[in-house]
ROVONU-988816 format. One record per atom (N, C-alpha, C): y, x, z; residue in three letters. Coordinates in steps of 0.02 Angstrom, whole numbers, padded with zeros to 5 digits, always signed. Atoms other than C-alpha are relative to their C-alpha. Layout:
# residues N
YXZALA
...
This chain:
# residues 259
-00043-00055-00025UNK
-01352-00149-00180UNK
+00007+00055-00052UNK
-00002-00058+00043UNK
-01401-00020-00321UNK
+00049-00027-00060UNK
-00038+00018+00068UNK
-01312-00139-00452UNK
+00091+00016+00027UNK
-00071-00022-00028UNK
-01158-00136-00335UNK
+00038+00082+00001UNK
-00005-00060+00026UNK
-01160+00054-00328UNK
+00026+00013-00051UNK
-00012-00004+00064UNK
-01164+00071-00502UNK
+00062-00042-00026UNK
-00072+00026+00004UNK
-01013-00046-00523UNK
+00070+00049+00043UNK
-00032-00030-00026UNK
-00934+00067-00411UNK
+00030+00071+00004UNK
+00006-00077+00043UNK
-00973+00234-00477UNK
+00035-00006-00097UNK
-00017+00013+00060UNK
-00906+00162-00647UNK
+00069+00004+00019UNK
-00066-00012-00032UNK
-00724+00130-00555UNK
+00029+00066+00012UNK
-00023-00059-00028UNK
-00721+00278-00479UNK
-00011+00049-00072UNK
+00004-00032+00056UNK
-00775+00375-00657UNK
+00055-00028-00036UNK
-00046+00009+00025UNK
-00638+00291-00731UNK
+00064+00003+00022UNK
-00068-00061-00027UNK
-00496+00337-00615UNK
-00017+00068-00002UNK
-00022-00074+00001UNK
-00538+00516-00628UNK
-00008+00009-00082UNK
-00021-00024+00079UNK
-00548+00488-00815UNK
+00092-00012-00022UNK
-00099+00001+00014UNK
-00343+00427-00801UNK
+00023+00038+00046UNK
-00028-00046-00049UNK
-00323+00555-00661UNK
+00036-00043+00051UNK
-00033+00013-00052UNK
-00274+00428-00556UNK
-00042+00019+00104UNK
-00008-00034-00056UNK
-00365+00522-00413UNK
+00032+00071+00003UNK
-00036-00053-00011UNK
-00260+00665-00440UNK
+00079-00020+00007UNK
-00085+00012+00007UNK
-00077+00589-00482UNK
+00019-00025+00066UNK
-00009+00073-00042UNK
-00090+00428-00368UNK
+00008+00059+00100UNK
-00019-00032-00065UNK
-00116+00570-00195UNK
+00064+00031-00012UNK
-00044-00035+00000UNK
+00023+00698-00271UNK
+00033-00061+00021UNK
-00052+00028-00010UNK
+00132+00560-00275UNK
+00019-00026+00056UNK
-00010+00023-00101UNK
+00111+00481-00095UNK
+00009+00069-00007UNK
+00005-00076-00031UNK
+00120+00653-00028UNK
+00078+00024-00034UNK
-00051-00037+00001UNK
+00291+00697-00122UNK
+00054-00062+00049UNK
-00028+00052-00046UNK
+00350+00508-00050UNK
+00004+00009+00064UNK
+00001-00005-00078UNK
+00303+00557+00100UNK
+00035+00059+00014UNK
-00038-00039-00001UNK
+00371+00717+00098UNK
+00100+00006+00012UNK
-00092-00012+00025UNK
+00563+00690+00044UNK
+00017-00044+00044UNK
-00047+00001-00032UNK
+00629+00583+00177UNK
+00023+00043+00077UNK
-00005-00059-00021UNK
+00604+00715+00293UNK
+00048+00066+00009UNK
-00024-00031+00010UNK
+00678+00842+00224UNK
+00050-00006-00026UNK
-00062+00002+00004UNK
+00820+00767+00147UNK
+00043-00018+00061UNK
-00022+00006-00052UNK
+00857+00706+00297UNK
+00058+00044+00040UNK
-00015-00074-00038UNK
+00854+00876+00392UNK
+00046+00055-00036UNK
-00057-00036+00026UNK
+00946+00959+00252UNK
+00056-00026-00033UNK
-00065+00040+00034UNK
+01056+00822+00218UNK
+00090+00050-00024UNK
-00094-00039-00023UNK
+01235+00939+00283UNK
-00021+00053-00075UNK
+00007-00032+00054UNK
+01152+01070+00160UNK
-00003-00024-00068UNK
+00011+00035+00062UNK
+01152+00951+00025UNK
+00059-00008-00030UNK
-00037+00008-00004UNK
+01303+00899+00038UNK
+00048+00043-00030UNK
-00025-00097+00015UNK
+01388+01073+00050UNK
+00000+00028-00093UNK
+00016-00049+00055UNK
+01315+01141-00105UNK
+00013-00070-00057UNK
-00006+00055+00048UNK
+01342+00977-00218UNK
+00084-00006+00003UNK
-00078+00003+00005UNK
+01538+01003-00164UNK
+00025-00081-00002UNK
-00031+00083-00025UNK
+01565+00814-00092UNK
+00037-00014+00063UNK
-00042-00004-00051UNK
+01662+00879+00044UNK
+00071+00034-00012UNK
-00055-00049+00019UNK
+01837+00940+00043UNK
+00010+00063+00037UNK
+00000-00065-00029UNK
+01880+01111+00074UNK
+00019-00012+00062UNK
-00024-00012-00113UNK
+01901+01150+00261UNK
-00053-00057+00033UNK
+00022+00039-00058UNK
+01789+01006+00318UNK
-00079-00007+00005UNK
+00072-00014-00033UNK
+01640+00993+00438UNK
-00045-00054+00003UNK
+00037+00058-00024UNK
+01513+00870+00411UNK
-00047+00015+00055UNK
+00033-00004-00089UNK
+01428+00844+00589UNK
-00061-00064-00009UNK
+00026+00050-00004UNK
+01285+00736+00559UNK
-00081-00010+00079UNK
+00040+00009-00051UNK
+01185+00658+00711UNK
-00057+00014-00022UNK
+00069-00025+00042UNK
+01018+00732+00708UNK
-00053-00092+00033UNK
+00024+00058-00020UNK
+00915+00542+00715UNK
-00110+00021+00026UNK
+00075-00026-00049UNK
+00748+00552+00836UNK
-00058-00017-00057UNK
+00073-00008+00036UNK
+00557+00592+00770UNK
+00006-00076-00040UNK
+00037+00068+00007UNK
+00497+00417+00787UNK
+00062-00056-00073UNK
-00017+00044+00049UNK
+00649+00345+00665UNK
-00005+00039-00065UNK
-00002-00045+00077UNK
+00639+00493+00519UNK
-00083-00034-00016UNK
+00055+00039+00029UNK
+00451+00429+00526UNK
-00012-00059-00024UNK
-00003+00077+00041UNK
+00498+00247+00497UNK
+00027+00007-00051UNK
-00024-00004+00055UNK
+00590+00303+00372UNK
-00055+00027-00062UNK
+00078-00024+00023UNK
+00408+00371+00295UNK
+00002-00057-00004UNK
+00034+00069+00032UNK
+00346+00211+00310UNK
+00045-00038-00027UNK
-00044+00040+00057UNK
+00472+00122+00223UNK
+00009+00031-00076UNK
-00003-00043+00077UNK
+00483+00252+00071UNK
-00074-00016-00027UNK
+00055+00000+00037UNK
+00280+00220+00067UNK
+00007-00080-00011UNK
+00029+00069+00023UNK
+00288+00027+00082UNK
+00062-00028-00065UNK
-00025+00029+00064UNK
+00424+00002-00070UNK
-00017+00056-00062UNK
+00018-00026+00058UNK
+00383+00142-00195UNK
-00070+00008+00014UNK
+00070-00001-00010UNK
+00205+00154-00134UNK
-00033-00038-00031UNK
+00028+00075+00028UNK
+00167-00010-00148UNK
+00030+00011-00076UNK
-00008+00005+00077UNK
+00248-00013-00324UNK
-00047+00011-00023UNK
+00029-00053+00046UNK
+00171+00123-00392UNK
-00094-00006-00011UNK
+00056+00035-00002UNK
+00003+00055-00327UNK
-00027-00062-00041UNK
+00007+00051+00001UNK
+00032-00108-00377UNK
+00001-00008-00099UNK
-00003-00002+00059UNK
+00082-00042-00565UNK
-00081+00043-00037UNK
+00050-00035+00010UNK
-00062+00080-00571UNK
-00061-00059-00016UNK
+00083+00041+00001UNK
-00209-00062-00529UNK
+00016-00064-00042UNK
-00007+00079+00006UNK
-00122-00225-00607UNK
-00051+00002-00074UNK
+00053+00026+00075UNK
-00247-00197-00776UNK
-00089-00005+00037UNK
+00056-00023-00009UNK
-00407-00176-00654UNK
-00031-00037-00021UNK
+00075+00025+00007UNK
-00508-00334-00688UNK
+00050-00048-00056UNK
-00026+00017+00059UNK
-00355-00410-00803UNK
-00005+00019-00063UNK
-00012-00046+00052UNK
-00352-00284-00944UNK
-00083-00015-00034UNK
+00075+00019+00019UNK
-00564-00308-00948UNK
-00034-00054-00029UNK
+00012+00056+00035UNK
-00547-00481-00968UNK
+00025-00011-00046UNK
-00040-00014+00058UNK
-00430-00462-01106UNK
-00020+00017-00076UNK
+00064-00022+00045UNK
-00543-00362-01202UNK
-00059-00030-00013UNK
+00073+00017+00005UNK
-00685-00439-01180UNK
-00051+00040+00058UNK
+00014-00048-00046UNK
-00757-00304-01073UNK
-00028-00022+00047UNK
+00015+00048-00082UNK
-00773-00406-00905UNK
-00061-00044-00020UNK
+00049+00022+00026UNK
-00885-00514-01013UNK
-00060-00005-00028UNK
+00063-00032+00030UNK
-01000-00406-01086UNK
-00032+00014+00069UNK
+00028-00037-00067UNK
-01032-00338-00898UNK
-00054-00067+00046UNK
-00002+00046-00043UNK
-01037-00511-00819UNK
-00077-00048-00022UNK
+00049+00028+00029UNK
-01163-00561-00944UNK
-00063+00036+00012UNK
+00066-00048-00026UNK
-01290-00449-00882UNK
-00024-00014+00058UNK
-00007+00008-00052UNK
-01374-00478-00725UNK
+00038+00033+00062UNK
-00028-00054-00035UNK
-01226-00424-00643UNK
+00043-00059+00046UNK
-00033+00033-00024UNK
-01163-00543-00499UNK
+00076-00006+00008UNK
-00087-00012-00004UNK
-00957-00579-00495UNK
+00016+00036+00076UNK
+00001-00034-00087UNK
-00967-00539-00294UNK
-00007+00085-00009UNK
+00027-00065+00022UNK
-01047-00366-00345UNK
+00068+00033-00058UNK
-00035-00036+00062UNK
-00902-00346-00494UNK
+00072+00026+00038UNK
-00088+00011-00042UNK
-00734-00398-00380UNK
-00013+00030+00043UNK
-00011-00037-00041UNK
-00782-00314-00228UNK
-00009+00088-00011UNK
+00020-00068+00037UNK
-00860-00143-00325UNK
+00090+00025-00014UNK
-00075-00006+00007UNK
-00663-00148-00393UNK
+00036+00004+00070UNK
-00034+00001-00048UNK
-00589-00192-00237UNK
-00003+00069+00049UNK
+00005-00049-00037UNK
-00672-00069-00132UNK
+00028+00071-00036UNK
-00029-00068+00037UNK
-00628+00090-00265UNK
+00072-00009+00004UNK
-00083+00010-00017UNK
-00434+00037-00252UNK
-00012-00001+00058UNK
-00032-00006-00057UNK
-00450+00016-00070UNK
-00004+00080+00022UNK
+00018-00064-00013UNK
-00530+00194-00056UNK
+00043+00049-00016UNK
-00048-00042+00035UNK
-00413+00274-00175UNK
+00066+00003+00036UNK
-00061+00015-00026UNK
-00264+00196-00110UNK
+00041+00011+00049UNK
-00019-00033-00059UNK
-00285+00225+00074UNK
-00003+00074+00003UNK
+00002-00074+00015UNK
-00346+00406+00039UNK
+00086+00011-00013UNK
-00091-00041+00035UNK
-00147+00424-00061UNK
+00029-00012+00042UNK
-00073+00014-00070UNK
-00057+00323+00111UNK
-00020+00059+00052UNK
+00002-00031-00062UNK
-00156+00430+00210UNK
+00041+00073+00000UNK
-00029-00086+00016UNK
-00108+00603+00129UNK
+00100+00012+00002UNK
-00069+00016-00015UNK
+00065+00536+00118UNK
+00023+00003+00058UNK
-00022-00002-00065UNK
+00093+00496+00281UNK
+00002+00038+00035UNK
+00008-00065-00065UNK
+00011+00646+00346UNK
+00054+00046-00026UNK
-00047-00048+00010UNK
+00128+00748+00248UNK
+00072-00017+00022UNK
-00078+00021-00031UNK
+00294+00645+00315UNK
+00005+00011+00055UNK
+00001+00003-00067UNK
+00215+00656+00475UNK
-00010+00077+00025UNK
-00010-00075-00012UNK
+00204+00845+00460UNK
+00064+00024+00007UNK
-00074-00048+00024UNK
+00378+00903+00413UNK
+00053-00036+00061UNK
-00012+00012-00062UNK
+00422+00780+00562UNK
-00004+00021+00043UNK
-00005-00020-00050UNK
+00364+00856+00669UNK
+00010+00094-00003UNK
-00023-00094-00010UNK
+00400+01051+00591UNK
+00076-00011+00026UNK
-00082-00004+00005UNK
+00582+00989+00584UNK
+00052-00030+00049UNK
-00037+00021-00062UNK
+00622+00875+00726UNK
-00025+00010+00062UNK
+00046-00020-00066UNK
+00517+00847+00864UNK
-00080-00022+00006UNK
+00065+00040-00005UNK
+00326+00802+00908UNK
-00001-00064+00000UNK
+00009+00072+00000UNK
+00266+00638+00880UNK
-00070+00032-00002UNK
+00077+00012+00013UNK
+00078+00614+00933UNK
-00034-00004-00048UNK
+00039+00010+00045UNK
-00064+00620+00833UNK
-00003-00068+00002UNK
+00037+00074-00001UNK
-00133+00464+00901UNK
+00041-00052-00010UNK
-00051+00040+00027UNK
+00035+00382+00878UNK
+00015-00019-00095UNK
-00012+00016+00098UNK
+00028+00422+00674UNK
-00077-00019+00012UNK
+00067+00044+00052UNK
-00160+00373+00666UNK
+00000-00081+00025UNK
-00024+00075-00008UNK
-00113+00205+00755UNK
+00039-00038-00043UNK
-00046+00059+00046UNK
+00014+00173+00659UNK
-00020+00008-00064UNK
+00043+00007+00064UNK
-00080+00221+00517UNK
-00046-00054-00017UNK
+00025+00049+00009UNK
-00207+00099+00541UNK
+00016-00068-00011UNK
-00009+00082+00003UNK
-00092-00047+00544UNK
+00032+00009-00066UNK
-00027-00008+00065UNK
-00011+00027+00383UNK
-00042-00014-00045UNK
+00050+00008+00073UNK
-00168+00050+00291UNK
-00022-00114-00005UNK
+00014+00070-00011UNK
-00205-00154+00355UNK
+00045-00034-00059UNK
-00023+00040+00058UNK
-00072-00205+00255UNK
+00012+00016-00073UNK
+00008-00045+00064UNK
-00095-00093+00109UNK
-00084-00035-00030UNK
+00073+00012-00022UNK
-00279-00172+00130UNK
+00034-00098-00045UNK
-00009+00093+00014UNK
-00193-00362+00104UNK
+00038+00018-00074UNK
-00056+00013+00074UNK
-00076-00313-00048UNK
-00059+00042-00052UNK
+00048-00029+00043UNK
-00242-00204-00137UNK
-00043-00075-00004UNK
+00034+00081-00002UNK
-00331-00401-00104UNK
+00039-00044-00049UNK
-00032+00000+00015UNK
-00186-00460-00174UNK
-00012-00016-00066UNK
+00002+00009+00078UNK
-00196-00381-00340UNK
-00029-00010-00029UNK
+00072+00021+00046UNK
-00374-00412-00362UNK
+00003-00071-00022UNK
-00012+00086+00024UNK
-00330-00621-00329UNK
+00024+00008-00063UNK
-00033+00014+00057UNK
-00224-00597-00451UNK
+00006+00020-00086UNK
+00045-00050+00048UNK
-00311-00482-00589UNK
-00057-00051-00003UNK
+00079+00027+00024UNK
-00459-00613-00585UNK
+00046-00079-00003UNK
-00038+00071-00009UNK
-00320-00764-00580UNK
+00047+00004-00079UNK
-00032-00007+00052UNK
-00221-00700-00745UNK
-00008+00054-00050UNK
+00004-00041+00071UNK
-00244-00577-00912UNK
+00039+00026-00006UNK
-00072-00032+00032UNK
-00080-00515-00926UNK
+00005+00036+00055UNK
+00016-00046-00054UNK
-00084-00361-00831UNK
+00081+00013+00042UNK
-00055+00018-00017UNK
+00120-00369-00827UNK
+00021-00035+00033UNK
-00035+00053-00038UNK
+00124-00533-00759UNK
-00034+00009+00076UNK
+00033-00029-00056UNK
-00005-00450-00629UNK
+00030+00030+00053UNK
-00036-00053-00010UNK
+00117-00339-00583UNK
+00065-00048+00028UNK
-00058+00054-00024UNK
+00261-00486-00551UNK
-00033-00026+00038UNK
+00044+00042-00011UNK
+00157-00597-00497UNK
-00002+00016+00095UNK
-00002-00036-00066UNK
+00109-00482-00332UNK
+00050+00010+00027UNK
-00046+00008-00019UNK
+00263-00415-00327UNK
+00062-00044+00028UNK
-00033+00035-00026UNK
+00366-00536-00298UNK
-00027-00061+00042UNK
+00027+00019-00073UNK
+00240-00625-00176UNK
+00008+00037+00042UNK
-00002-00048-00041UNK
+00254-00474-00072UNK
+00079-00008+00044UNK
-00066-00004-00020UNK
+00443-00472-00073UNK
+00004-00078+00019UNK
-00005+00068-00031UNK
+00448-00678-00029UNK
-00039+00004+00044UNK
+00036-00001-00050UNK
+00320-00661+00084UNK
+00041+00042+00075UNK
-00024-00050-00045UNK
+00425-00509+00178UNK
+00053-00058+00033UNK
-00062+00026-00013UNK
+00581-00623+00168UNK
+00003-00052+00032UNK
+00032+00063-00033UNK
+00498-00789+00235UNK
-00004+00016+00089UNK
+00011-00007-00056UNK
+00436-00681+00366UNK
+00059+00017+00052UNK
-00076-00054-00028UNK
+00610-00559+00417UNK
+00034-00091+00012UNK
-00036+00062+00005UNK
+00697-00749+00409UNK
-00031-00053+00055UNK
+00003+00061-00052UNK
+00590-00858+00501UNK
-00079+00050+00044UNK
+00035-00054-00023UNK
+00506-00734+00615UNK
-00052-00018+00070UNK
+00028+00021-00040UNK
+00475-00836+00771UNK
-00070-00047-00047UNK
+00048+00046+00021UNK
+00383-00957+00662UNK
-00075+00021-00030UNK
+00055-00049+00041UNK
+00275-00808+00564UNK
-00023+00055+00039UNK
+00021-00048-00021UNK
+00223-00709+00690UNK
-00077+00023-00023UNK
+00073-00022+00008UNK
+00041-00723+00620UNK
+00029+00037-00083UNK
-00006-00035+00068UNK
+00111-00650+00435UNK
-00034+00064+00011UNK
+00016-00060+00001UNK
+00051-00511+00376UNK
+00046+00059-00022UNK
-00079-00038+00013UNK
+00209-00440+00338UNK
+00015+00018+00064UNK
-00022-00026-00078UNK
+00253-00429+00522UNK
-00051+00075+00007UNK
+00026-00064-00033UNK
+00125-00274+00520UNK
+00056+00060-00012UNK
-00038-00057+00003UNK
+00253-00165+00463UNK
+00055+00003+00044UNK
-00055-00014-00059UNK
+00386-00223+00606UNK
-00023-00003+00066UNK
+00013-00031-00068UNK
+00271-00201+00739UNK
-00012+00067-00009UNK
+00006-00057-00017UNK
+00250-00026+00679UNK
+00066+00022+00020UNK
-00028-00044-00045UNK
+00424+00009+00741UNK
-00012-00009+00071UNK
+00024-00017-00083UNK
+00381-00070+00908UNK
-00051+00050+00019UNK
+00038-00052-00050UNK
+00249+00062+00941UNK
+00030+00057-00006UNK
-00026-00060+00027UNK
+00337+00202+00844UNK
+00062+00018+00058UNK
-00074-00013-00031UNK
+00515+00194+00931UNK
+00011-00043+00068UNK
-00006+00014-00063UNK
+00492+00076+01062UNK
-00054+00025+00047UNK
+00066-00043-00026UNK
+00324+00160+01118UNK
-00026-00084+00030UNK
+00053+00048-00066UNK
+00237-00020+01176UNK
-00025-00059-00072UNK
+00059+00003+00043UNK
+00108-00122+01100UNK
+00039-00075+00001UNK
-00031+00050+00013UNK
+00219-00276+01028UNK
-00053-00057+00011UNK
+00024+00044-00001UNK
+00170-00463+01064UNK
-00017-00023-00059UNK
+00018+00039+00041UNK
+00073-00555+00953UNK
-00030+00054-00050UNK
+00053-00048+00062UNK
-00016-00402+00860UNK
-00042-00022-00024UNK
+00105+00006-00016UNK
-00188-00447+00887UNK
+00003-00074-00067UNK
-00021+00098+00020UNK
-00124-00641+00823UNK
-00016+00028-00079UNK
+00001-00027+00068UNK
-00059-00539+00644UNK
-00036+00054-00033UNK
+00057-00014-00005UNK
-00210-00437+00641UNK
-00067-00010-00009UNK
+00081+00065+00010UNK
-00349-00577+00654UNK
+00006-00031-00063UNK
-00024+00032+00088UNK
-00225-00666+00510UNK
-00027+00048-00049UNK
-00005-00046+00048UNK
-00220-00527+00408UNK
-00082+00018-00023UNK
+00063-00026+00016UNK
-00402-00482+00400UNK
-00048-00057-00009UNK
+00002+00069+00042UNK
-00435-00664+00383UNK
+00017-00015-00091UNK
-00006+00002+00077UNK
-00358-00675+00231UNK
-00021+00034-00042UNK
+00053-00028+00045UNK
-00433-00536+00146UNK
-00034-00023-00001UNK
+00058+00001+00009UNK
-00579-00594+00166UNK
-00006-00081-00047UNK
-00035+00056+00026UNK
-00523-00763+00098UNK
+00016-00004-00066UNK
-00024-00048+00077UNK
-00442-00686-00050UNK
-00032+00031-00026UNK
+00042-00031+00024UNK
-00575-00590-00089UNK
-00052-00031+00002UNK
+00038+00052+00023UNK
-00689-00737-00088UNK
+00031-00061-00043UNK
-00040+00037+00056UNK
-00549-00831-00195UNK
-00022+00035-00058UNK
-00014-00042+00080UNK
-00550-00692-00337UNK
-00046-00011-00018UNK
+00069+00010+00042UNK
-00750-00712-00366UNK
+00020-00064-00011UNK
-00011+00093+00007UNK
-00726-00903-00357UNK
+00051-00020-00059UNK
-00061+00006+00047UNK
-00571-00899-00468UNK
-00027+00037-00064UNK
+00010-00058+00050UNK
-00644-00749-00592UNK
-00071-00057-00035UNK
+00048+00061+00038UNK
-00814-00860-00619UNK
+00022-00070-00024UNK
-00008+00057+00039UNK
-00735-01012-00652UNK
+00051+00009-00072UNK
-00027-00020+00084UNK
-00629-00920-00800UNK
-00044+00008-00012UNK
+00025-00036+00043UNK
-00747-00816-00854UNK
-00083-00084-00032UNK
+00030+00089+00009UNK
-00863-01004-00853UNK
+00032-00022-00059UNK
-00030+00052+00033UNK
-00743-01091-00935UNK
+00002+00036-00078UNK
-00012-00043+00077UNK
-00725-00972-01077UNK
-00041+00013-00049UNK
């Protein structure tokens, strides 16, 4: 446990040596911020940018709490995710690259103890930036339109961070599966986006995806009721982490073996 620590206190000393616990929150938090308020001052935007012709009234429908907040979670799950996904793709790639991963691994230092020490500091970091994000989209929501529950954003928070939880698993598979911190970065990405599209496409058939967590958050958000088959993409989902995160040691020792 003390060696794990210490793998973990090393992570965490090295994001605040790239400031990515300072950037990585600003930035959720301005994401979360701006669809909000452009929203709400859309007519004022408009106006003053002179995209209307003289004499005329733009009238725009003011759209309820619960959809300006989905619109939050959609601004966090495509630039979020990016920005996440560009930030961590060197975590255990870039080490092996160097050599680095090797010098560590060669010590009595178990791979289980190396991949999850990593995993857990990105999941900590990560959810910390969705959470601050969200709370700030979910603030100006409710200064600017109407209330939305607490317990409604920490619900739907929890199923957000779940799948923020599978795509941080994700990058580790794939950081202990390839060297090229770029192709790290594709690699995820565009599993993420096929995975979404598999699911949005054949939807009856994927109800256990883990992609479906983000379209049962509008059923609770806007339809207010606790969609079928949650629990189903839920059990999946936290299945596979655990899966994936017993792939990446399994996958990371038989490179770092073979080499």
């Amino acid at each position: 446990m003390r060696q794990w620590v210490v793998l973990f206190q090393k992570e965490v000393l090295e994001m605040t040596r790239n400031y990515k616990l300072i950037w990585l929150p600003i930035v959720f938090i301005l994401l979360g911020m701006t669809d909000p308020l452009t929203t709400y001052y859309m007519p004022q935007i408009l106006e003053m940018s002179g995209g209307l012709p003289e004499g005329a009234v733009f009238e725009m429908p003011t759209p309820a709490a619960q959809e300006v907040l989905m619109m939050v979670i959609s601004q966090l799950n495509m630039l979020g995710v990016l920005i996440i996904v560009l930030a961590s793709m060197g975590s255990i790639s870039e080490e092996r690259r160097s050599g680095l991963a090797g010098m560590i691994l060669v010590k009595p230092v178990s791979y289980a103890s190396y991949v999850t020490a990593k995993w857990a500091a990105l999941s900590i970091v990560g959810l910390s930036s969705l959470f601050l994000g969200y709370l700030a989209g979910w603030y100006y929501v409710v200064v600017l339109f109407e209330a939305v529950s607490f317990a409604d954003f920490l619900q739907s928070y929890l199923l957000l961070a779940l799948w923020f939880l599978f795509i941080f698993t994700l990058i580790i598979l794939f950081n202990a599966a390839l060297k090229v911190p770029g192709l790290v970065a594709f690699v995820t990405i565009t599993t993420i986006i096929i995975l979404s599209i598999m699911t949005s496409t054949f939807e009856s058939w994927m109800e256990w995806s883990p992609a479906q967590l983000t379209s049962h958050l509008g059923s609770i958000l806007v339809d207010e009721t606790v969609p079928q088959g949650l629990w189903l993409t839920v059990s999946v989902t936290v299945i596979l982490i655990i899966v994936f995160l017993l792939g990446s040691i399994k996958i990371l020792q038989n490179k770092e073996l073979s080499e």
